[in-house]
N, C-alpha and C positions, 0 to 999 in steps of 0.2 A: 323327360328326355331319356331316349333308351343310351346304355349304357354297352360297351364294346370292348373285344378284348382282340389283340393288337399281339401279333407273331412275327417272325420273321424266318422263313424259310431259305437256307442255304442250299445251292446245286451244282452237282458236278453233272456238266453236260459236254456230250461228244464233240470232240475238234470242229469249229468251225459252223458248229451251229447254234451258236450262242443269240444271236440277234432273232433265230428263227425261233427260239424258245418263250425270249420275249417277249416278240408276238405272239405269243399263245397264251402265254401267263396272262397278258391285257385284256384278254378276253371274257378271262374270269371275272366276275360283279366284285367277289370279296379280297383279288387282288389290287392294290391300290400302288403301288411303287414297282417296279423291277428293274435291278441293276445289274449292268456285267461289271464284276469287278477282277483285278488279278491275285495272284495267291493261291494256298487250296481251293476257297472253292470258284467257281465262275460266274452264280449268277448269285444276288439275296433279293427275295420277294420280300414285299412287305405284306401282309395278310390284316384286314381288320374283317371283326367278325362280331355281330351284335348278340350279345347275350339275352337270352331266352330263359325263363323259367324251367320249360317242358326238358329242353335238352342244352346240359352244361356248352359253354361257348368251348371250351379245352376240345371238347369231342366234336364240336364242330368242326374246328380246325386240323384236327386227328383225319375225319371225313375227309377234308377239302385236299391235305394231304398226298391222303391216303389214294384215294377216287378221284382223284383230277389232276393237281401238281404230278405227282408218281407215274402218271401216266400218260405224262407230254411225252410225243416223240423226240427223243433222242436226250432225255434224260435220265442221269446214270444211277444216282443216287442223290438222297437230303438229309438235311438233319437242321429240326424246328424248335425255336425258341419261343416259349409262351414268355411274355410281358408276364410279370406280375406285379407295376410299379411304373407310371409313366407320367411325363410330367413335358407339356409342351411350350414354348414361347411365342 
């Protein structure tokens, strides 16, 4: 059973286009949740991402980041929580 490692990325995105961001996040395979919420920041992905021998899953997620998330339109800035500990019901 391959084994996953589970982020969650926060975003500040521009007024008003928060719902348009979501739709874009869902289009990504290794995004699996996205929520607008209120507070600093506006949106949290949830990121799962399958670990791999060849290339740590951390740097995956670094990538997915870095190269995708970072580079939705009209998003301002992130800041990503790697899981190291998860435990579901």
């Amino acid at each position: 059973m391959p084994a996953y490692q589970k982020a969650f990325v926060l975003m500040k995105v521009a007024p008003g286009h928060e719902e348009d961001v979501v739709n874009d996040l869902m289009k990504i395979p290794d995004v699996k949740e996205a929520h607008i919420v209120p507070g600093d920041w506006d949106i949290i992905a949830v990121v799962s991402s399958q670990k791999e021998i060849v290339v740590p899953s951390d740097e995956k997620v670094y990538r997915l980041v870095l190269d995708k998330i970072g580079k939705i339109k009209h998003v301002q800035d992130t800041s990503t929580m790697v899981s190291q500990f998860s435990r579901l019901k």
